[in-house]
PASEBA-1860 file (N, C-alpha, C; in nm, 3 decimals):
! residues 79
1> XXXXXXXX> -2.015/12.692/20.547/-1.884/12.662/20.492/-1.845/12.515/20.510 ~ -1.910/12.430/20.616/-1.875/12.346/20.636/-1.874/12.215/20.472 ~ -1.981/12.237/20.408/-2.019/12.163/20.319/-1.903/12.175/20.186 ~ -1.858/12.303/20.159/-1.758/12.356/20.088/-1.609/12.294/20.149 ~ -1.581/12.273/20.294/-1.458/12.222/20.330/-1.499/12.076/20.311 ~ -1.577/11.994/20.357/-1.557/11.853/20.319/-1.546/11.812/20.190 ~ -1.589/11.919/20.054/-1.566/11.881/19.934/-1.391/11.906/19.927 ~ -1.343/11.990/19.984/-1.247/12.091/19.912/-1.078/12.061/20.018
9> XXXXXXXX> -1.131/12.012/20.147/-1.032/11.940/20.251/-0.980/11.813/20.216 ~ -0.835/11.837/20.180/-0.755/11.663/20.183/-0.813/11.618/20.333 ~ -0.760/11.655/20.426/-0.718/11.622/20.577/-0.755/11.663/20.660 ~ -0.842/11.663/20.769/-0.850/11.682/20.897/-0.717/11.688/20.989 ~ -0.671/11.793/21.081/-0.594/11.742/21.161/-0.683/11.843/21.279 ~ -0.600/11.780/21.415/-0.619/11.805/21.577/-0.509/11.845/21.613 ~ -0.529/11.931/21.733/-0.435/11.971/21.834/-0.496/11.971/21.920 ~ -0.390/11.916/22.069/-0.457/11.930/22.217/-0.419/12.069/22.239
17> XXXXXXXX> -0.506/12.087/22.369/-0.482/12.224/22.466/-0.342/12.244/22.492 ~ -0.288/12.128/22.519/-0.135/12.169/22.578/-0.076/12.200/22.437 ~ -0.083/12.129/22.297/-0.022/12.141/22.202/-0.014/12.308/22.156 ~ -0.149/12.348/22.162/-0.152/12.456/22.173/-0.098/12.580/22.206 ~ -0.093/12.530/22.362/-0.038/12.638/22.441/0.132/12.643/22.405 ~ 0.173/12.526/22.369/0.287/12.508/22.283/0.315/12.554/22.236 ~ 0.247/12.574/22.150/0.258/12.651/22.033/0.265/12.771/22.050 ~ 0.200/12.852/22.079/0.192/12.985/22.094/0.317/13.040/22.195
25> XXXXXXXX> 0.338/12.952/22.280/0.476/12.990/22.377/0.631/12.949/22.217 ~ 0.596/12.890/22.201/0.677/12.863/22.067/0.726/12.995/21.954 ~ 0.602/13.051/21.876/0.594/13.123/21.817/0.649/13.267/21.913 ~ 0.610/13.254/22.022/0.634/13.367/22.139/0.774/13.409/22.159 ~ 0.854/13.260/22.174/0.986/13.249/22.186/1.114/13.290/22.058 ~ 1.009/13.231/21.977/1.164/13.225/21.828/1.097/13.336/21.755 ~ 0.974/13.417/21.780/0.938/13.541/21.672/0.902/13.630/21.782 ~ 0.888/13.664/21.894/0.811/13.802/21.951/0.677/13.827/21.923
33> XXXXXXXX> 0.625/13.700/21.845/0.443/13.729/21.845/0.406/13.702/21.942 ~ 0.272/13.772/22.003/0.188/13.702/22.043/0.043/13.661/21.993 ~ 0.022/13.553/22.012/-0.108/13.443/21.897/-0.156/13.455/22.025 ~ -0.309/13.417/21.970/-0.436/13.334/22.002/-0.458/13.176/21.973 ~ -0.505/13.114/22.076/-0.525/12.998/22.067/-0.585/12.953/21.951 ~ -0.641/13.053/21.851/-0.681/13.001/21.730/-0.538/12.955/21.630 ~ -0.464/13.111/21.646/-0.383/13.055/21.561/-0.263/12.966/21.605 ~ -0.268/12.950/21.765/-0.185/12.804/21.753/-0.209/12.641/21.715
41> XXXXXXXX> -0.341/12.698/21.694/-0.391/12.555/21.648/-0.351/12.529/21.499 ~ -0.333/12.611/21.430/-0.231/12.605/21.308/-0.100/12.578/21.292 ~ -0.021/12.666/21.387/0.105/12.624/21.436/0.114/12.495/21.483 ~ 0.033/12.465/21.624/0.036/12.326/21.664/0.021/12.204/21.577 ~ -0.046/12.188/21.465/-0.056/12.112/21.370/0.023/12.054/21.272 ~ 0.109/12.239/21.287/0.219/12.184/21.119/0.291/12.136/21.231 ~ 0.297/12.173/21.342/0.436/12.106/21.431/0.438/11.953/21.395 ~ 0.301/11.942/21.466/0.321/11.752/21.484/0.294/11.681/21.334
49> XXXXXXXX> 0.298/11.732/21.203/0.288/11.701/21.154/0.377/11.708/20.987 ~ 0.509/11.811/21.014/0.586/11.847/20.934/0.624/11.739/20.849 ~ 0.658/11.652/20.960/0.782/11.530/20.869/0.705/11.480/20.768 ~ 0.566/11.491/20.755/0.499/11.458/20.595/0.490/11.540/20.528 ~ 0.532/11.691/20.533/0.540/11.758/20.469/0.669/11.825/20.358 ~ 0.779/11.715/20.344/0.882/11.749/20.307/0.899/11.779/20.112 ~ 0.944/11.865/20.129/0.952/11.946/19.987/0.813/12.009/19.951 ~ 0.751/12.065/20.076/0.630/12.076/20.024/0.677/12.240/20.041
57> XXXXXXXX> 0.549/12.336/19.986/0.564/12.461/20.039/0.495/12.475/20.097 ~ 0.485/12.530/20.220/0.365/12.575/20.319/0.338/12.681/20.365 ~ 0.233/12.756/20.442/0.191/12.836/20.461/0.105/12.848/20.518 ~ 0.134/12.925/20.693/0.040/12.907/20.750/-0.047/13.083/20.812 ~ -0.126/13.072/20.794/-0.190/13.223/20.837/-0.220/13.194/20.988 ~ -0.124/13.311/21.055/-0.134/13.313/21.205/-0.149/13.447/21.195 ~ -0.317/13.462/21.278/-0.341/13.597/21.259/-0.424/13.579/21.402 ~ -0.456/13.692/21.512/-0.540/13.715/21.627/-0.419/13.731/21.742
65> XXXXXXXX> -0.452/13.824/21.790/-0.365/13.835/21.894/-0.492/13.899/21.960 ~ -0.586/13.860/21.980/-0.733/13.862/22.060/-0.732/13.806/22.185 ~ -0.590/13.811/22.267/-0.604/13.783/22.398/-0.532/13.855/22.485 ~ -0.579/13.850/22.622/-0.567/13.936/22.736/-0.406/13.918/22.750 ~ -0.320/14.045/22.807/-0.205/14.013/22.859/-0.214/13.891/22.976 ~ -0.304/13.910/23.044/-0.318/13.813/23.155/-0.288/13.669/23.125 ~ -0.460/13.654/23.025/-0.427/13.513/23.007/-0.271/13.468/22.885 ~ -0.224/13.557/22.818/-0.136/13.541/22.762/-0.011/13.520/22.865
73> XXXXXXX> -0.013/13.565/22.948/0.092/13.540/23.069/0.088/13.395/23.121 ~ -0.043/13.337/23.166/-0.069/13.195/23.219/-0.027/13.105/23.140 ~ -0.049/13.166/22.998/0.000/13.052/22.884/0.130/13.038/22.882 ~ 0.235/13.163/22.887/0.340/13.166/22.896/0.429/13.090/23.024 ~ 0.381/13.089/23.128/0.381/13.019/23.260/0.347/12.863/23.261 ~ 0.278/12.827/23.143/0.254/12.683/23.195/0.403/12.597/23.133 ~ 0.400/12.495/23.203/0.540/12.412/23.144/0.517/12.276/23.094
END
């Protein structure tokens, strides 16, 4: 797939670990989901990156809740 996204990708973006965990404590807080670090890396992205996105429509697929209560707790715990 990779060869298909470099034709077919405007943009690369990144998120750190903490952005992450951000994120998902985020989504945790203002919706009652709980995500996977996959899909906060989606979340984490449009975060830091909204203000170029204005009048746009967006849409982000946050899907996996493929993690342990445990470690979902630590995430919730970090500050």
């Amino acid at each position: 797939t990779l060869p298909l996204c470099k034709e077919l990708v405007d943009e690369w973006l990144t998120a750190t670990e903490d952005e992450i965990a951000d994120a998902m404590r985020r989504v945790n807080h203002e919706h009652g989901i709980k995500i996977e670090g996959a899909a906060g890396v989606a979340v984490a992205c449009f975060l830091g990156y909204k203000e170029n996105l204005t009048k746009k429509r967006i849409a982000l697929i946050i899907c996996g809740g493929n993690i342990s209560d445990e470690k979902f707790q630590s995430v919730l715990d970090q500050t």
